[in-house]
C-alpha positions in Angstrom: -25.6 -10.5 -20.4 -28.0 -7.3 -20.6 -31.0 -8.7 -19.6 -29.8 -10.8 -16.7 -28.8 -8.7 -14.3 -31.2 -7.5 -11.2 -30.1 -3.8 -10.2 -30.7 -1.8 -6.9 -29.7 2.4 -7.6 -28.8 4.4 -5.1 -31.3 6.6 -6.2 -33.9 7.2 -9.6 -31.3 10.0 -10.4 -28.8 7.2 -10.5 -30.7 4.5 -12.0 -31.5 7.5 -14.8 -28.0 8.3 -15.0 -26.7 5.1 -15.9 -29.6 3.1 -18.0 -31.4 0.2 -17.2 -28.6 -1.9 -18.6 -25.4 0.0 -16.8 -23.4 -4.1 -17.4 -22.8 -3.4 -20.6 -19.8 -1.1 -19.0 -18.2 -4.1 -18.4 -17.8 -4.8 -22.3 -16.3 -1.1 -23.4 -14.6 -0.4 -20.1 -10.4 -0.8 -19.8 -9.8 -3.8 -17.4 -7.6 -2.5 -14.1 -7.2 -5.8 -11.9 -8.7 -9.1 -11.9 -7.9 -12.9 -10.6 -9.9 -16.0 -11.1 -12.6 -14.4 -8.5 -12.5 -10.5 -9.3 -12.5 -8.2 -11.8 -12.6 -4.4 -11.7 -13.1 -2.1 -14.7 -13.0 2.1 -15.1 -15.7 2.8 -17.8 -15.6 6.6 -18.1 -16.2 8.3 -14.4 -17.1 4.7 -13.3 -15.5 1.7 -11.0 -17.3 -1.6 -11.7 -16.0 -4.4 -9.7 -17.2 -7.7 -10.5 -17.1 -11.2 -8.2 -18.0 -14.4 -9.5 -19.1 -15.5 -5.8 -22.4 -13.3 -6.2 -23.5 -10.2 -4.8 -23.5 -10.5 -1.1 -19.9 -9.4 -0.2 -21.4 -6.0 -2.3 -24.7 -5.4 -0.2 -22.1 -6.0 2.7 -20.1 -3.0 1.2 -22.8 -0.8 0.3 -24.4 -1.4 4.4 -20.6 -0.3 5.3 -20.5 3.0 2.9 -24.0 3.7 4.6 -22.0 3.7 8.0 -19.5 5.4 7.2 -21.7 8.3 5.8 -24.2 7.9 9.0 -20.5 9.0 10.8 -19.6 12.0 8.9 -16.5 10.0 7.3 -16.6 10.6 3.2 -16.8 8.0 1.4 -16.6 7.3 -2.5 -20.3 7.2 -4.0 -21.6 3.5 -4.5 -23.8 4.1 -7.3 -25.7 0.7 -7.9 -25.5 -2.7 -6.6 -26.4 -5.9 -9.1 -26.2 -9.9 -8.9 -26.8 -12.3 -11.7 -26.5 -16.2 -12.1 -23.0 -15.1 -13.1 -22.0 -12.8 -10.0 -22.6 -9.7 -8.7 -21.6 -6.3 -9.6 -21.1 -2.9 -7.9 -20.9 0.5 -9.8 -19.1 3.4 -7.5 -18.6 7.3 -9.0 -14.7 7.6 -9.7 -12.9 10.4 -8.0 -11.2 12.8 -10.6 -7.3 14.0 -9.8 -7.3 11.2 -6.6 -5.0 8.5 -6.2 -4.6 6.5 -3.3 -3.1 7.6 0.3 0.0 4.7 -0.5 0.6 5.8 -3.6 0.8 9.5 -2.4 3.0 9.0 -0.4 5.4 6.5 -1.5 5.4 9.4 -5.0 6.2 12.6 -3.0 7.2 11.7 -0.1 9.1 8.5 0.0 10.6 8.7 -4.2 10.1 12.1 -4.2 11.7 13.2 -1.2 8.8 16.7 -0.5 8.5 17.6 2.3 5.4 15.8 3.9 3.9 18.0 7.2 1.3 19.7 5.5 0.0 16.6 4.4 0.2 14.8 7.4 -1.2 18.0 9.7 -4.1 16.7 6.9 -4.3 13.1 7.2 -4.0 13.0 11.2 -7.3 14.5 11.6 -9.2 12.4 9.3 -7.5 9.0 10.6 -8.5 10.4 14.4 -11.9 10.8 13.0 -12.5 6.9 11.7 -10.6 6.1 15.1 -12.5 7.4 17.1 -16.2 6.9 15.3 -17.2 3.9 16.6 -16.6 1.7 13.4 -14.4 -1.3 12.8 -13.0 -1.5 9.4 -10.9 -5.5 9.0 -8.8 -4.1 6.5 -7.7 -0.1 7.3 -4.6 0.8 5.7 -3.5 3.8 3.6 -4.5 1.9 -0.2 -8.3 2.3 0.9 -8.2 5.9 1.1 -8.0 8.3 -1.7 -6.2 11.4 -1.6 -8.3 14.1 -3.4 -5.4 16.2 -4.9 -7.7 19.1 -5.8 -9.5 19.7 -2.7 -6.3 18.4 -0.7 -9.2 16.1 0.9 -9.3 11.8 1.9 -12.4 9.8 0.9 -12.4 6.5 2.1 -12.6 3.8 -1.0 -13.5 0.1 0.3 -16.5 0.1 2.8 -16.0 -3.8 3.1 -16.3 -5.5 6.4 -17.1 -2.2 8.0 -19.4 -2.2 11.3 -20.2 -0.8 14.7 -17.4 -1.9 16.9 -18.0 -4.9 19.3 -16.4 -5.3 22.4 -14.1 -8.0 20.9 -12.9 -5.7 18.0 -12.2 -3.1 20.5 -10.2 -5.1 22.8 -8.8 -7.7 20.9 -8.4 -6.1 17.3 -7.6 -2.8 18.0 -4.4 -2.5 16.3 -5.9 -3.5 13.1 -7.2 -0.2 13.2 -4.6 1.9 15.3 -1.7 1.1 12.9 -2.0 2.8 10.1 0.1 5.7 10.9 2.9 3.2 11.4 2.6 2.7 7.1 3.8 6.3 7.0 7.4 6.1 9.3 10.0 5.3 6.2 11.0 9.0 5.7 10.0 9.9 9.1 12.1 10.3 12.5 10.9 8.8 15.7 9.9 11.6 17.0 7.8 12.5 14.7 6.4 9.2 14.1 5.5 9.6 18.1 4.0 12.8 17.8 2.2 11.6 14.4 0.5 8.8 16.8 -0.6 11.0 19.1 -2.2 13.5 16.7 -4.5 10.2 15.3 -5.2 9.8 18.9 -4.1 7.3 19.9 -2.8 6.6 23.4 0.6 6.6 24.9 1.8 7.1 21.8 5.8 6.6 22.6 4.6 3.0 23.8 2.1 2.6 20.9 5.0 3.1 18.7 7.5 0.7 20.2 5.4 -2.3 20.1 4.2 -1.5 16.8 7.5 -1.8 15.5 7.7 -5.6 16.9 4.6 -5.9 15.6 4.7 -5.0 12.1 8.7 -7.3 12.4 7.3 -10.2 13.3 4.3 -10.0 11.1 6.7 -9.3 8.2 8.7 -12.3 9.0 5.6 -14.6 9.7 4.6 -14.1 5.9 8.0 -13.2 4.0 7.9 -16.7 3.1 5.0 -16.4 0.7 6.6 -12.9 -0.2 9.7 -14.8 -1.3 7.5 -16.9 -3.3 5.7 -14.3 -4.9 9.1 -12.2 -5.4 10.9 -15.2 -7.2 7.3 -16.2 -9.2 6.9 -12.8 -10.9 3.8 -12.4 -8.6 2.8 -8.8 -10.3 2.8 -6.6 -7.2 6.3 -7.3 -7.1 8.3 -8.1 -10.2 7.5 -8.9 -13.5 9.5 -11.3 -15.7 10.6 -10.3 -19.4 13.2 -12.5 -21.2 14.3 -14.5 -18.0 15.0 -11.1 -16.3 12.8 -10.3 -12.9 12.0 -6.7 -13.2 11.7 -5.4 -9.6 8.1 -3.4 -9.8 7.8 -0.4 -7.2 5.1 0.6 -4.9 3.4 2.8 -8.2 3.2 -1.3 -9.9 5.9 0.6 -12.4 8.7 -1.4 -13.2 12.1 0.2 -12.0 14.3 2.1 -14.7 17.8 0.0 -15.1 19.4 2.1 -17.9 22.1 3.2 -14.8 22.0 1.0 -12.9 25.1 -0.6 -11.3 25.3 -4.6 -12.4 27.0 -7.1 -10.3 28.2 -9.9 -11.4 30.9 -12.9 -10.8 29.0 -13.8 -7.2 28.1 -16.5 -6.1 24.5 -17.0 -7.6 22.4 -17.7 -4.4 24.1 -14.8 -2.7 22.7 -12.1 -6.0 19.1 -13.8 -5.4 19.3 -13.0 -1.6 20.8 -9.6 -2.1 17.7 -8.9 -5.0 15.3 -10.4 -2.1 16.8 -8.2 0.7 16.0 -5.3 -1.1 11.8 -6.5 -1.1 12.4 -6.8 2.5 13.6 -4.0 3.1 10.8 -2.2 1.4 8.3 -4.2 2.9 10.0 -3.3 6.1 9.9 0.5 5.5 13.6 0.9 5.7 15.3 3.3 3.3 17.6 1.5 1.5 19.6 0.9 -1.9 16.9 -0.3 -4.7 17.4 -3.2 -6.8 16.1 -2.7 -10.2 16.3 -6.1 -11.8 18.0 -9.8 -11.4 18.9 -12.0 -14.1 19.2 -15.5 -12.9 20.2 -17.2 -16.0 23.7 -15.1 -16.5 23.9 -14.1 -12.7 23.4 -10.6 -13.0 21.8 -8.2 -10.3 21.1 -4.2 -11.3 21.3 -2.4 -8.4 20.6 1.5 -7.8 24.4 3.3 -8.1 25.6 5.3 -5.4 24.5 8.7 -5.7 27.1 11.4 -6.2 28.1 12.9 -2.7 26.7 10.2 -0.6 29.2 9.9 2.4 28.9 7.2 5.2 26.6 7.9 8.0 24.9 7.1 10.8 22.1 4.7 11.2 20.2 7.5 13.6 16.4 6.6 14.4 16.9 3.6 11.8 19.0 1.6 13.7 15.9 0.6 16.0 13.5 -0.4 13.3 16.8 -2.6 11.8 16.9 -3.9 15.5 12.9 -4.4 15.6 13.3 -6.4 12.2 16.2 -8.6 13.9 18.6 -6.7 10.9 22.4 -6.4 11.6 24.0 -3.0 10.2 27.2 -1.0 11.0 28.1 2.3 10.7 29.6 1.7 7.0 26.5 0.1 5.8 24.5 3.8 6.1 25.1 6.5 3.4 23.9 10.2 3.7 24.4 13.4 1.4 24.2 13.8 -1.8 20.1 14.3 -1.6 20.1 17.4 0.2 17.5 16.3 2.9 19.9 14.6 5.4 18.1 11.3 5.0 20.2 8.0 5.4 19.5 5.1 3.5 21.0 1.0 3.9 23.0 0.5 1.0 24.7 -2.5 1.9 22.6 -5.1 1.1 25.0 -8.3 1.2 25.2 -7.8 4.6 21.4 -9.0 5.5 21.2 -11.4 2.3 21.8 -14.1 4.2 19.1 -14.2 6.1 16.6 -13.7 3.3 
């Protein structure tokens, strides 16, 4: 493997830095994802990601991180680009104390409950910035931007597909690019989602903000049959099975604590699956709601999240319209607040939509 790859550094610092040979990463580095295509290794302060289809789809990347760095926008450093009669190979600089924009914010802001305006008087500026550059990036959303904890700073992380904007991308792909503040709204009022929209820059934001919201329904109900799929399958983003039990995995790919959880049991078998499965939905959805932790088919069991102490019924508030976007019924009953502190309601009863999972 050593001698058969063909590099291109970024620079003869680079090419000095990392050795004639830098592959050989691949063999001491810890593995962090990979399918039957791709493959992606951390070697020390190093991302290598791998594709057996060749190096291509890499040069492609690299011409997009040069773009983005022609526009002022940071980007992660792409360190060396290789291709051999196995694949190709690209080496980018890891980002100490980062971690992705999702994961962020799902951690302290979603889980955690903080309190999230001075990251978001942050973020808006930077997403304004990309918005209104020039570029088109196919696949913009908040896992392809790191959050630089230490310099409270984004970098953006996947440069593929990126290019100057044609006519068709800005008329007809548009909201590929405008929605991202829309991955934000779970722990965030309406009208701060609107204002939020309007600090990225983007137009008529009240508008903007009602269609997205049919938007993102019907593109969550156009592919929540593969999601169901996936759920029931053990796919790894969302559960992981251990002794016949689906462990429900969270946003962080850690699998949910059960130890308190609240089991249900003595129901009718297809009605625990749907109730497990509304739960995905509703996260996929962005809707707070009661967590499932785990479902055990074989002895009809679902672990859900227990009521936390204090929690009174409450009203729906700015969620009812997202559960109306999402064609979701709810009641008053369904909705419980307190017992947090931040006055945030959450959908707790989830037999009520498990029927139409």
């Amino acid at each position: 493997m050593t001698n058969r790859y063909r590099w291109r550094f970024a620079s003869d610092a680079v090419r000095a830095e990392l050795g004639e040979t830098p592959e050989t990463m691949l063999e001491t580095g810890d593995e962090v994802k990979s399918n039957p295509v791709r493959r992606v290794v951390r070697a020390g302060g190093y991302f290598l990601k791998c594709d057996r289809r060749g190096a291509g789809r890499f040069r492609r990347e690299w011409r997009g991180a040069e773009l983005l760095r022609e526009s002022g926008i940071p980007v992660v450093e792409y360190l060396a680009c290789g291709d051999s009669p196995n694949g190709g190979c690209l080496i980018t600089r890891a980002l100490p104390e980062s971690e992705s924009v999702g994961a962020y914010y799902w951690r302290k802001f979603v889980r955690g409950r903080e309190n999230p305006e001075p990251f978001l008087n942050r973020f808006a500026p930077f997403v304004r910035k990309i918005l209104e550059s020039g570029l088109f990036h196919p696949d913009f959303h908040i896992g392809n931007i790191l959050y630089d904890r230490k310099n409270e700073s984004f970098v953006m992380v996947d440069a593929m597909g990126i290019r100057r904007a044609t006519l068709c991308d800005r008329i007809f792909r548009k909201y590929r690019m405008r929605r991202i503040p829309m991955e934000l709204r779970e722990p965030l009022g309406r009208d701060r989602m609107i204002a939020l929209i309007g600090e990225c820059g983007i137009p008529s934001p009240a508008e903007f903000f009602d269609h997205a919201l049919d938007r993102e329904a019907d593109a969550l109900w156009h592919e929540w049959p593969k999601r169901r799929r996936q759920i029931l399958a053990g796919y790894p983003k969302f559960t992981r099975r251990i002794d016949g039990i689906l462990h429900t995995v969270d946003p962080l790919r850690q699998i949910e604590e059960n130890v308190d959880s609240v089991v249900i049991e003595g129901e009718d078998p297809e009605l625990l699956e749907k109730m497990f499965l509304a739960h995905f939905f509703l996260q996929l959805a962005l809707i707070p709601h009661r967590r499932a932790a785990a479902y055990d088919p074989e002895n009809g069991k679902l672990y859900l999240e227990p009521v936390p102490g204090g929690a009174v019924p409450a009203r729906a508030g700015d969620q009812e319209e997202r559960m109306t976007a999402f064609d979701l019924p709810s009641g008053l009953t369904d909705w419980l607040g307190g017992g947090r502190g931040d006055g945030r309601v959450r959908f707790f009863n989830l037999k009520r939509i498990a029927k139409l999972m």
